[in-house]
Structures are given as structure tokens and as C-alpha cells.
Wavefront OBJ file of the C-alpha trace (Angstrom):
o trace
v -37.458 26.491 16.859
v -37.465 23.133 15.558
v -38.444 19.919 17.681
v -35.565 17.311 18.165
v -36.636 14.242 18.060
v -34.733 11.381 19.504
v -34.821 7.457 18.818
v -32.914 5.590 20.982
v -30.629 8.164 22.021
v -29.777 9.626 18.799
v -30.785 12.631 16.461
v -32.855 11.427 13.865
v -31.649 14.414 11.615
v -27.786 12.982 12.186
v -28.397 9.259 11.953
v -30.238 9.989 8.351
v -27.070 12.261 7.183
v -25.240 9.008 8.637
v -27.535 6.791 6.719
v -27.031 8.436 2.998
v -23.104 9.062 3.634
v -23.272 5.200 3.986
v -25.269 4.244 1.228
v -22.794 6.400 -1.315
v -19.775 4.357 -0.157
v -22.215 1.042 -0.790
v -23.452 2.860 -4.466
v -19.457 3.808 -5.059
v -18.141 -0.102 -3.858
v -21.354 -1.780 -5.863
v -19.843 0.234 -9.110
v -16.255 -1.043 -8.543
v -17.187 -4.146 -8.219
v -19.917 -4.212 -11.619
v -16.895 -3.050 -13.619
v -14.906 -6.110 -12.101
v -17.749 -8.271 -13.134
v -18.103 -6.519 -16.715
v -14.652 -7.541 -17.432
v -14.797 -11.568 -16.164
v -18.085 -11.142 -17.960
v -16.729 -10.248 -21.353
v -13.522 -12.303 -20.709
v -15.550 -15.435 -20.600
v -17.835 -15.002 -23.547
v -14.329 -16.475 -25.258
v -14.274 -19.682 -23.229
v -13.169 -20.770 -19.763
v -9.807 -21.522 -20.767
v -9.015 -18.472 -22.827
v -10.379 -16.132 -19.882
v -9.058 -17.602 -17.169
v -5.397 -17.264 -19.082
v -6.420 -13.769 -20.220
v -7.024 -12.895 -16.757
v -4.510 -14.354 -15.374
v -1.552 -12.894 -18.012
v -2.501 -9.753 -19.400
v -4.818 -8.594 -16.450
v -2.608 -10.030 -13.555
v -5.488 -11.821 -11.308
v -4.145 -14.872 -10.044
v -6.012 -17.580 -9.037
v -4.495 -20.904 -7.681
v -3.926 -23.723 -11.182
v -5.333 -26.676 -8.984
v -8.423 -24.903 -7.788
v -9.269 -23.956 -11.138
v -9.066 -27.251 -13.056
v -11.017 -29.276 -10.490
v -14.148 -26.708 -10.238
l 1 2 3 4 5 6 7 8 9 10 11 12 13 14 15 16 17 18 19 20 21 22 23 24 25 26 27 28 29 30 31 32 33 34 35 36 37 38 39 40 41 42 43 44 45 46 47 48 49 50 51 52 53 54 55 56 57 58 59 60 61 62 63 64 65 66 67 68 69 70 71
């Protein structure tokens, strides 16, 4: 029979399952987001202007006008 060991209360065996369930949501989320980036990314190898309307017409991210001329 095998020992269970505890750390602070819990399993060790169930807070590592825990632990990798958690880091594939983080792997899956980190993805989604590089894709995101991969398209401002290319968008912007065109010019600010030209990605920022590209984005903002054909893609249909909207960003506030004001914020975007004074940054």
C-alpha cells in the first residue's frame, strides 16, 4: 500500500493533478492570446494608421479615437 503524504492538509498526489489541469488552461489562454498578438503584429508592419483602421473596420476591435491619437 502506498504512503500518503500530506502538505498542509492536502494530498500531494491531488494538488499535482490540480497543478497540471491548471497549467493547460494557462498553455491554452497563453495560445489565444499569441494568435491575438500575431495579428496586431502583422497588422502593424503596414503602419500605425493603416492597422489601427484595419483593426478597427475589417476585424471589428474598437478602441476609443481620442485615446489613440494622443498615445
Amino acid at each position: 500500500m502506498a504512503r500518503q503524504i500530506r502538505w498542509h492538509g492536502c494530498l500531494i498526489d491531488i494538488a499535482i493533478k490540480e497543478l497540471e489541469a491548471e497549467h493547460g488552461r494557462l498553455k491554452k489562454m497563453y495560445a489565444e492570446v499569441q494568435l491575438q498578438n500575431d495579428v496586431i503584429k502583422e497588422a502593424m508592419a503596414t503602419g500605425f494608421m493603416l492597422c489601427f483602421l484595419y483593426l478597427r473596420d475589417v476585424k471589428g476591435i474598437g478602441w476609443n479615437h481620442k485615446r489613440v491619437y494622443r498615445s
